[in-house]
ZAROMAR-893361 format. One line per field, with one value per residue (C-alpha): residue number from 1; residue in one letter; x, y, z. Coordinates in Angstrom, 2 decimals, decimal comma, padded with zeros to 5 digits. Example, Ala and Ser with C-alpha at 12.3 -4.5 7.8 and 13.67 -1.06 7.14 Angstrom:
2
resi	1 | 2;
resn	a | s;
X	012,30 | 013,67;
Y	-004,50 | -001,06;
Z	007,80 | 007,14;
This chain:
345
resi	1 | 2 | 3 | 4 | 5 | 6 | 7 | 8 | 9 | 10 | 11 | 12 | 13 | 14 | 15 | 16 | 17 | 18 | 19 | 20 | 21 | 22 | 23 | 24 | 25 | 26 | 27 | 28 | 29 | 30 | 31 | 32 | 33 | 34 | 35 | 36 | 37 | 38 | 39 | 40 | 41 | 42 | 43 | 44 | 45 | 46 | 47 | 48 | 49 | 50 | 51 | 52 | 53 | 54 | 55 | 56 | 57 | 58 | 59 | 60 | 61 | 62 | 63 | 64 | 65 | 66 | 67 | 68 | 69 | 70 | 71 | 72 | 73 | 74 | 75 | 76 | 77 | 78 | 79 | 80 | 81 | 82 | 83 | 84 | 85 | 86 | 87 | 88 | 89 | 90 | 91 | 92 | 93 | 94 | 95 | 96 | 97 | 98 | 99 | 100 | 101 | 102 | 103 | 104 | 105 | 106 | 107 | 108 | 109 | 110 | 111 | 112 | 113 | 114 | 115 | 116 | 117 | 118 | 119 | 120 | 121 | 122 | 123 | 124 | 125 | 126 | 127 | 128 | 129 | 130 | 131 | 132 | 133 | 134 | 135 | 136 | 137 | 138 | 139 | 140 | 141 | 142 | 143 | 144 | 145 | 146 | 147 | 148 | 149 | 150 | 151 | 152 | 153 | 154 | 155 | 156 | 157 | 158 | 159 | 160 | 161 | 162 | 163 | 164 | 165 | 166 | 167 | 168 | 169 | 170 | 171 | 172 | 173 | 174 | 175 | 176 | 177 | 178 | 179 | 180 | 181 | 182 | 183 | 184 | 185 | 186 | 187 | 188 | 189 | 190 | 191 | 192 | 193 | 194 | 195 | 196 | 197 | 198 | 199 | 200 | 201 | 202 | 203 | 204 | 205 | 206 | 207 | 208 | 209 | 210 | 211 | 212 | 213 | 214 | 215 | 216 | 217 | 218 | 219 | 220 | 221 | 222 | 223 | 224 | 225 | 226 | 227 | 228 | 229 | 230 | 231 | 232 | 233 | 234 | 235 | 236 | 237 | 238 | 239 | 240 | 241 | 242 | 243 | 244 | 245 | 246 | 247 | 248 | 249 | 250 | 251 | 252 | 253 | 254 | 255 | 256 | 257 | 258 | 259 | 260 | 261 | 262 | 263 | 264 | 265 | 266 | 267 | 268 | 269 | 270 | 271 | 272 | 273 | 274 | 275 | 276 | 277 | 278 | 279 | 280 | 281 | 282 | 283 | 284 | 285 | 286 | 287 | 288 | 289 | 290 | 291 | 292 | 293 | 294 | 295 | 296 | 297 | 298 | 299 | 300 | 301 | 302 | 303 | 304 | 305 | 306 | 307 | 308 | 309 | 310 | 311 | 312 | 313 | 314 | 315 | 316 | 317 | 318 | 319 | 320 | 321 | 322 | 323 | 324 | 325 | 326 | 327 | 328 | 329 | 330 | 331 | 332 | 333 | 334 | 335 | 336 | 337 | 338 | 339 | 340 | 341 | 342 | 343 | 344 | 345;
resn	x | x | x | x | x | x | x | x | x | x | x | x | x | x | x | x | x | x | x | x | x | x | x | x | x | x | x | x | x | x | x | x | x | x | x | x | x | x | x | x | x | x | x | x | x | x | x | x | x | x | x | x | x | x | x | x | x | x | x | x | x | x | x | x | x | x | x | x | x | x | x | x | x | x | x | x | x | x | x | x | x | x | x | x | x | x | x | x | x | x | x | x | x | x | x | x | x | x | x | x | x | x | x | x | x | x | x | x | x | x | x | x | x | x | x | x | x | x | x | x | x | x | x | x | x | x | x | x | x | x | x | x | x | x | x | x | x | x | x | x | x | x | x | x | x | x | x | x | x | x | x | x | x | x | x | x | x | x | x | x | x | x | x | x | x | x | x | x | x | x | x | x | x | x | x | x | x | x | x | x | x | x | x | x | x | x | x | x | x | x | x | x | x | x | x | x | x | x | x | x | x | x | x | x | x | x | x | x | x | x | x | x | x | x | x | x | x | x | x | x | x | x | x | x | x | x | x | x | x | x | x | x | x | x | x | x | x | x | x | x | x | x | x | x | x | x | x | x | x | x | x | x | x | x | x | x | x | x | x | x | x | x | x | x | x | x | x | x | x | x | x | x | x | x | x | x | x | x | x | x | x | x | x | x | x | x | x | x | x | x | x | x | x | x | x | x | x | x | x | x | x | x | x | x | x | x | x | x | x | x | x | x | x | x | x | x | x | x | x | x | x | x | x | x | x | x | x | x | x | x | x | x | x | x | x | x | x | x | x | x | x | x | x | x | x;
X	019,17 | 019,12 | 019,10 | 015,96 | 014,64 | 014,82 | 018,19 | 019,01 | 016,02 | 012,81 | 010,64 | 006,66 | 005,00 | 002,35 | 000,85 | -000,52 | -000,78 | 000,23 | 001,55 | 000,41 | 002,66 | 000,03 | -000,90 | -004,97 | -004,73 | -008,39 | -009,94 | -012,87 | -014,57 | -013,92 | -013,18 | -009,28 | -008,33 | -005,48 | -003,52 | -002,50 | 000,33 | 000,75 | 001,40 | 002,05 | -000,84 | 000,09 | -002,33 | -001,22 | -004,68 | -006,02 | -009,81 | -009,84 | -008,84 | -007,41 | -003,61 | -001,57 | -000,07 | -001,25 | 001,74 | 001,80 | 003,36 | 004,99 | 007,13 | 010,62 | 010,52 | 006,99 | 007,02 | 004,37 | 004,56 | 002,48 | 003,01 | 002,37 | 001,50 | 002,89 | 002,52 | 003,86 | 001,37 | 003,37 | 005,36 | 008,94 | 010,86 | 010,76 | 012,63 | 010,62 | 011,70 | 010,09 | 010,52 | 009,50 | 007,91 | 007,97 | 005,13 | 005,20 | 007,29 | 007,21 | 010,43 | 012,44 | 011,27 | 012,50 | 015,76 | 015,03 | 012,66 | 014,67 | 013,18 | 013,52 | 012,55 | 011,83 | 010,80 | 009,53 | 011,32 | 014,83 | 016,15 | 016,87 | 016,81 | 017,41 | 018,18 | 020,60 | 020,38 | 023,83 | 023,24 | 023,09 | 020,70 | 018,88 | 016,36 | 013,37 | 015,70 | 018,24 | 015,26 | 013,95 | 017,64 | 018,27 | 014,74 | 014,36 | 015,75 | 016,21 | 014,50 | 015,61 | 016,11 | 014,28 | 014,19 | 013,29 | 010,28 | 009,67 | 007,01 | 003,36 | 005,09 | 003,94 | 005,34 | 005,61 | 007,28 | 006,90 | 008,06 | 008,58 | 008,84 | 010,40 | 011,27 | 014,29 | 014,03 | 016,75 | 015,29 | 013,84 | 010,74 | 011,90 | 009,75 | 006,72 | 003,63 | 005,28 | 004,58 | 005,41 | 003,17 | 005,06 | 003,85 | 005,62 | 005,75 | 005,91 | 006,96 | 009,28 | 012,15 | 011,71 | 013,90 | 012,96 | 011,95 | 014,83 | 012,17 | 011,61 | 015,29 | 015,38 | 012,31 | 012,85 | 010,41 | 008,31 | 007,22 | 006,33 | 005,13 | 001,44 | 000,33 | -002,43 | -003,44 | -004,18 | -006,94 | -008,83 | -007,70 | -008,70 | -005,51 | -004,69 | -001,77 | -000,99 | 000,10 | 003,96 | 006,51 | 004,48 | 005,60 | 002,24 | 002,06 | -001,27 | -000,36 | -002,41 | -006,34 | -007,53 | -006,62 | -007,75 | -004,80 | -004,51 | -000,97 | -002,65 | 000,28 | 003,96 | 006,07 | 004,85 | 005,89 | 002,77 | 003,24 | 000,20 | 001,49 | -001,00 | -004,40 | -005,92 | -004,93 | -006,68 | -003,58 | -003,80 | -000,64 | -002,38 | -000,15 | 003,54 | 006,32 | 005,31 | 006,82 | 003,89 | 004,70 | 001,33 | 003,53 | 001,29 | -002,77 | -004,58 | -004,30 | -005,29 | -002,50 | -002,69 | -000,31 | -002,39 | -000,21 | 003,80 | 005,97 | 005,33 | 006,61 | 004,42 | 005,14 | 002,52 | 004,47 | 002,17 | -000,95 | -002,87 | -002,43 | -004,35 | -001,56 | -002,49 | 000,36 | -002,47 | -000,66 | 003,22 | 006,21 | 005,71 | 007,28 | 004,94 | 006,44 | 003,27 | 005,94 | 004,33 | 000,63 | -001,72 | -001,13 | -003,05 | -000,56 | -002,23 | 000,54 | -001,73 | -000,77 | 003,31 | 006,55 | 005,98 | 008,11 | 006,01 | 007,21 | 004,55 | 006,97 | 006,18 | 001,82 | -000,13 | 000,10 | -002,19 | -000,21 | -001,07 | 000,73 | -001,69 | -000,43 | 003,12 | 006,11 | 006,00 | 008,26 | 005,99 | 008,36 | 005,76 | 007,77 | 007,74 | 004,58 | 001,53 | 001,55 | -000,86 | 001,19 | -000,94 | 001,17 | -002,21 | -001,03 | 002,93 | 006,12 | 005,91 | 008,33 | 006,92 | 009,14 | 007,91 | 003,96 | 003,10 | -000,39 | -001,36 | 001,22 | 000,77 | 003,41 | 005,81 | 009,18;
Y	015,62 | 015,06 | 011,46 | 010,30 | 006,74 | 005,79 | 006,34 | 009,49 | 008,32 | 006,93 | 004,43 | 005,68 | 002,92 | 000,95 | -001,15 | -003,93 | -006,33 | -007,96 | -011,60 | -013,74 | -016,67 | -019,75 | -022,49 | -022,43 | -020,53 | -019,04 | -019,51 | -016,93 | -016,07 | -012,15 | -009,76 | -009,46 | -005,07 | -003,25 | -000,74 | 002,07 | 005,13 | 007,59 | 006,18 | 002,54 | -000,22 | -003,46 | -006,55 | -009,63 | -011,46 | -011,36 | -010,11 | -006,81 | -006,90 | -010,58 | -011,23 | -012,40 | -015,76 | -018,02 | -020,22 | -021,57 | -024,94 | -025,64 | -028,98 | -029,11 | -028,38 | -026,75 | -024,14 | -021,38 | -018,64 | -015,67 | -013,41 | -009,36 | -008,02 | -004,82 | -002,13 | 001,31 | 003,68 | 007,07 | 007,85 | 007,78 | 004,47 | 003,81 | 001,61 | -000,70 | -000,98 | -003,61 | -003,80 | -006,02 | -005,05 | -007,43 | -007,87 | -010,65 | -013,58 | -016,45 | -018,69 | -016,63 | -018,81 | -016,57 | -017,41 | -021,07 | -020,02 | -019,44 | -016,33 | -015,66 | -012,59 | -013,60 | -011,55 | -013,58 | -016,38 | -014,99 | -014,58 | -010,48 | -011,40 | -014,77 | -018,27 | -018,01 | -014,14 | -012,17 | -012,16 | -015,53 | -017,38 | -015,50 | -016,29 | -014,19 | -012,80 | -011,68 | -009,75 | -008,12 | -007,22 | -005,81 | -003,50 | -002,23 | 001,16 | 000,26 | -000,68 | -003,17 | -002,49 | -004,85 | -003,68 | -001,06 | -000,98 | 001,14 | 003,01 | 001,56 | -001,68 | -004,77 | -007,01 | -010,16 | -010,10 | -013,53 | -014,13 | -017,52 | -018,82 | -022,34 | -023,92 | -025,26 | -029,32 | -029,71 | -027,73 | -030,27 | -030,20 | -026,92 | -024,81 | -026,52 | -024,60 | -021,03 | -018,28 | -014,99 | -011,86 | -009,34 | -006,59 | -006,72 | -003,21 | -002,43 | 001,10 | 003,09 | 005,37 | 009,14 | 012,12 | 014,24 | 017,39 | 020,11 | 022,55 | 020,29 | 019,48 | 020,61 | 019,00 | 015,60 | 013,78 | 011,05 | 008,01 | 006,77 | 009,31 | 009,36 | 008,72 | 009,62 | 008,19 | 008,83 | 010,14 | 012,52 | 011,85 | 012,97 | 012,59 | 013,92 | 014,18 | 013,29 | 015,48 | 014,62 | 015,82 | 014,49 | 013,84 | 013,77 | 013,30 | 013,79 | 012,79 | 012,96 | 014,12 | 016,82 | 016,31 | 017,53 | 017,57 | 019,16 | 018,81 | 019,24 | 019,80 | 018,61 | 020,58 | 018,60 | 018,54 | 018,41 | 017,65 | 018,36 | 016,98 | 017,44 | 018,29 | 021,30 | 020,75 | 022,27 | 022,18 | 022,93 | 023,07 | 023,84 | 023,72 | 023,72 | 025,38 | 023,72 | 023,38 | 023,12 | 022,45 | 023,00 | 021,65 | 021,51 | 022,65 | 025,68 | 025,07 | 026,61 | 026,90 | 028,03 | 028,20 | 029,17 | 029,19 | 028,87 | 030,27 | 028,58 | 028,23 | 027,90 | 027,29 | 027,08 | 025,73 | 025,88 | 027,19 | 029,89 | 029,16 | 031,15 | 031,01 | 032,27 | 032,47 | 033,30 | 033,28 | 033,81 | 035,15 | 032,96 | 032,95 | 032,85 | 031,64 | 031,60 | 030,31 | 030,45 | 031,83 | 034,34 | 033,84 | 035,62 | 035,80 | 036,89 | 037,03 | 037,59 | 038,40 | 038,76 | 040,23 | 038,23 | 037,23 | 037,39 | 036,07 | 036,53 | 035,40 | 034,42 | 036,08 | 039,04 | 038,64 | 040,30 | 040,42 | 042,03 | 042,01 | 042,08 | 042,91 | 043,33 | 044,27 | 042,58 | 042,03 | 041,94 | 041,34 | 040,95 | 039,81 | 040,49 | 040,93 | 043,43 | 042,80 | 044,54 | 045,18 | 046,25 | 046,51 | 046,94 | 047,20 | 047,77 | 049,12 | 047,28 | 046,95 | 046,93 | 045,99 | 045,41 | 046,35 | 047,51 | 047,89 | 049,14 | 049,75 | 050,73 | 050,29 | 052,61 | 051,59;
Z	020,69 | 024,27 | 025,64 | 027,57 | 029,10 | 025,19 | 024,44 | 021,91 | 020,34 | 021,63 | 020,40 | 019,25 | 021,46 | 020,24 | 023,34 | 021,47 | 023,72 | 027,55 | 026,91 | 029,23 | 029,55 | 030,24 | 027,98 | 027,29 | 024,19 | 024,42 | 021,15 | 020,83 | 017,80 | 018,08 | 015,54 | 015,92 | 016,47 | 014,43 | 016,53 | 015,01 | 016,42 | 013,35 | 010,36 | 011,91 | 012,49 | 014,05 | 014,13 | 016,66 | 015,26 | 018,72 | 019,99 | 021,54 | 025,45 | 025,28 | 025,80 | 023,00 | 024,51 | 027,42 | 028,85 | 032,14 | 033,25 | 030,01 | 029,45 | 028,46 | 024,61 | 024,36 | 022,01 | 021,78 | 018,82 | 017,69 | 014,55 | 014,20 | 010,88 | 011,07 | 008,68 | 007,25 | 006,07 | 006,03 | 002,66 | 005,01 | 005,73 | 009,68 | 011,56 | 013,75 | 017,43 | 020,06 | 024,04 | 026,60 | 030,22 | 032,79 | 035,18 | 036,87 | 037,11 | 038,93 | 039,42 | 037,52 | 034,37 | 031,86 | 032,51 | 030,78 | 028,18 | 025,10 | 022,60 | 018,82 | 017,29 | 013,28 | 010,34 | 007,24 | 008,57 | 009,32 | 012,79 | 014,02 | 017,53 | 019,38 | 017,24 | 014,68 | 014,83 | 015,20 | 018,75 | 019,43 | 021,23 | 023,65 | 027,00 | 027,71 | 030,68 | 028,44 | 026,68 | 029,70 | 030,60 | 027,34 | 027,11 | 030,24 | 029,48 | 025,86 | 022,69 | 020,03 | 016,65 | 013,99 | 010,72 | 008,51 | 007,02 | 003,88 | 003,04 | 002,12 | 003,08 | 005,26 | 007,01 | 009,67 | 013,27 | 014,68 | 018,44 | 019,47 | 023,36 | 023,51 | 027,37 | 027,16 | 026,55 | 029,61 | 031,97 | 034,93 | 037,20 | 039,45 | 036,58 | 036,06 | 037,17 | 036,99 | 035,23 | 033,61 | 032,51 | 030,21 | 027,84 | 024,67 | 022,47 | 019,08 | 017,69 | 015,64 | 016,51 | 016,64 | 018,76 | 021,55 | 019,47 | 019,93 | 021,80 | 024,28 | 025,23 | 028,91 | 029,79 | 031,97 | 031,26 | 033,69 | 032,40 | 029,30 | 026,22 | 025,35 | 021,80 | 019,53 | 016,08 | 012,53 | 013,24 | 015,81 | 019,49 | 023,20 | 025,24 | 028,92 | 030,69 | 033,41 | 036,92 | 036,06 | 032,62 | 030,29 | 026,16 | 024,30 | 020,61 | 018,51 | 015,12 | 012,26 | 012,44 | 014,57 | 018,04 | 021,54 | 024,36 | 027,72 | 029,36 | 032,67 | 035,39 | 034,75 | 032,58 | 029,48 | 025,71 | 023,81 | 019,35 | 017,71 | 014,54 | 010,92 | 011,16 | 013,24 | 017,07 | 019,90 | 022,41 | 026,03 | 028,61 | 031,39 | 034,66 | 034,29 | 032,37 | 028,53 | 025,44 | 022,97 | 019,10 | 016,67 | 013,64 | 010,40 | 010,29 | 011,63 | 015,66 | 018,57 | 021,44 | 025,07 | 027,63 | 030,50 | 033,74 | 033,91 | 031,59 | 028,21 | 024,97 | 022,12 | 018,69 | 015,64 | 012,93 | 009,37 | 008,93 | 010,45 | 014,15 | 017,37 | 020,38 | 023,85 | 026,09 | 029,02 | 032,68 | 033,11 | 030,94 | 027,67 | 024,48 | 021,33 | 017,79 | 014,98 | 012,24 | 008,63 | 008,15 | 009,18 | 012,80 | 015,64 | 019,25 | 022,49 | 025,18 | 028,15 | 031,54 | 032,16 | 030,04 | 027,12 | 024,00 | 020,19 | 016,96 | 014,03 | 011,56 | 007,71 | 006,80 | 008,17 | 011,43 | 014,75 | 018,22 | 021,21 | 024,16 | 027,02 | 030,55 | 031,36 | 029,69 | 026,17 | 022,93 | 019,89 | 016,29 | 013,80 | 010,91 | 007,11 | 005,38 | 006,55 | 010,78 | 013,55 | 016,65 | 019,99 | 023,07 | 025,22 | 029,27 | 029,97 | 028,40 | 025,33 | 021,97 | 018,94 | 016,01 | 011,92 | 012,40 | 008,95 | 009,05 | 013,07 | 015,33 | 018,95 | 021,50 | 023,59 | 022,05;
């Protein structure tokens, strides 16, 4: 697998939460939210919208603390990853606030960790281009994260009244799919949930994952990677040269302009290469593959497949089982149509 911002792997963020360091803990009677990427759900016990900790002009030995329940709903282990973004600092304080990463009472990160104490500095070093490991969690399980910010009790006067803001991300690891190798990507990956999700990308090289539930997701420009993941995707690449993967459920793909690659993984997919030379994979089901205008590549591969060409110069390979293969417009080749086959080679 290629190596990215996140290392050889990346980490499936879950943007819980912006800590705000200041010390009015606001204490509002809200329903506390569950976030939820995939299979994972993390709850900090805070109300929807409000940071997670509030620590400004803290004294020498103040501690503040706050614990995530974090759990695995998918029926694999994962290993849980966290990173910190820095906002805003003031004073460069994090350099004497000491931080402890804890699960159930035993210190991964931080304290009497293997890597020995650590300040929030040292955390924002460590995260800025990669995640840390925390544990693995196993499957159906639960369990408790708790991140501790203490100002260190021999620090003087020079930091009192300043102030840092820093987002703090939980995830697990995945890889950059295989498909989607050459693609450089901008920014950081866009995330659905368990269930049914609306996302857009952005103009830039977008990585968009849908996840379970039946999701809606336009690529717009950028030369995006879009994962449907289970449940039946409507996928969209829009602008750009895109990779886009249907993986499991009935889903409808489209290309429209660049030269795309589309994939429908299980189930009975509809793929529409549209504008450009694409290439069009419908991996296992009764898959229908539309290559549109350009010299286009089809796969129908495993179920009775239908491919037509369209305009241009086209490859059609319908695979085993009982295949319709229409060239339509162009020197097309037509190779393993069983049932209706209608190209010049």
């Amino acid at each position: 697998m290629r190596k990215e911002i996140f290392r050889k792997t990346f980490i499936y963020i879950l943007a819980v939460a912006v800590i705000i360091a200041v010390i009015n803990i606001q204490q509002n009677a809200q329903p506390t939210t569950v976030r939820a990427i995939g299979d994972l759900s993390v709850n900090f016990g805070v109300p929807e919208g409000e940071p997670i900790f509030v620590i400004n002009n803290m004294l020498p030995a103040d501690t503040e603390s706050r614990e995530a329940v974090v759990t695995n709903g998918g029926s694999e282990p994962q290993m849980i990853m966290v990173k910190g973004v820095k906002q805003t600092e003031t004073g460069n304080i994090s350099t004497v606030l000491s931080f402890v990463i804890s699960e159930n009472g035993t210190d991964l990160y931080g304290g009497s960790s293997a890597t020995g104490p650590k300040h929030l500095s040292d955390f924002f070093a460590e995260t800025a281009s990669n995640e840390i490991p925390l544990s693995i969690l196993g499957s159906k399980g639960t369990t408790t994260y708790t991140f501790t910010v203490t100002f260190d009790p021999e620090t003087g006067n020079p930091f009192q009244g300043k102030q840092v803001i820093f987002d703090l991300i939980i995830g697990t690891a995945g890889e950059v799919p295989a498909e989607c190798a050459a693609i450089k990507f901008d920014g950081e990956p866009i995330y659905g949930t368990s269930g049914g999700d609306s996302l857009n990308g952005t103009p830039d090289n977008d990585l968009i994952f849908g996840f379970e539930g039946g999701d809606s997701i336009n690529g717009n420009n950028g030369d995006d990677c879009i994962v449907g993941g289970s449940g039946n995707d409507s996928l969209r690449g829009n602008n750009g040269n895109d990779v886009i993967l249907g993986q499991g459920g009935s889903d409808s793909i489209k290309g429209n302009n660049g030269d795309d690659r589309l994939y429908g993984g299980e189930g009975s997919d509809g793929l529409e290469g549209e504008e450009g030379n694409d290439y069009l994979d419908g991996g296992t089901g009764s898959d229908s593959l539309k290559g549109g205008n350009g010299n286009d590549t089809m796969f129908g591969r495993e179920g009775s497949d239908g491919l037509k060409g369209g305009a241009g110069d086209d490859y059609l390979d319908g695979g085993p089982d009982s295949d319709s293969l229409k060239g339509e417009d162009g020197i097309d080749t037509c190779l393993n149509g069983e049932s209706v086959k209608t190209c010049e080679l």
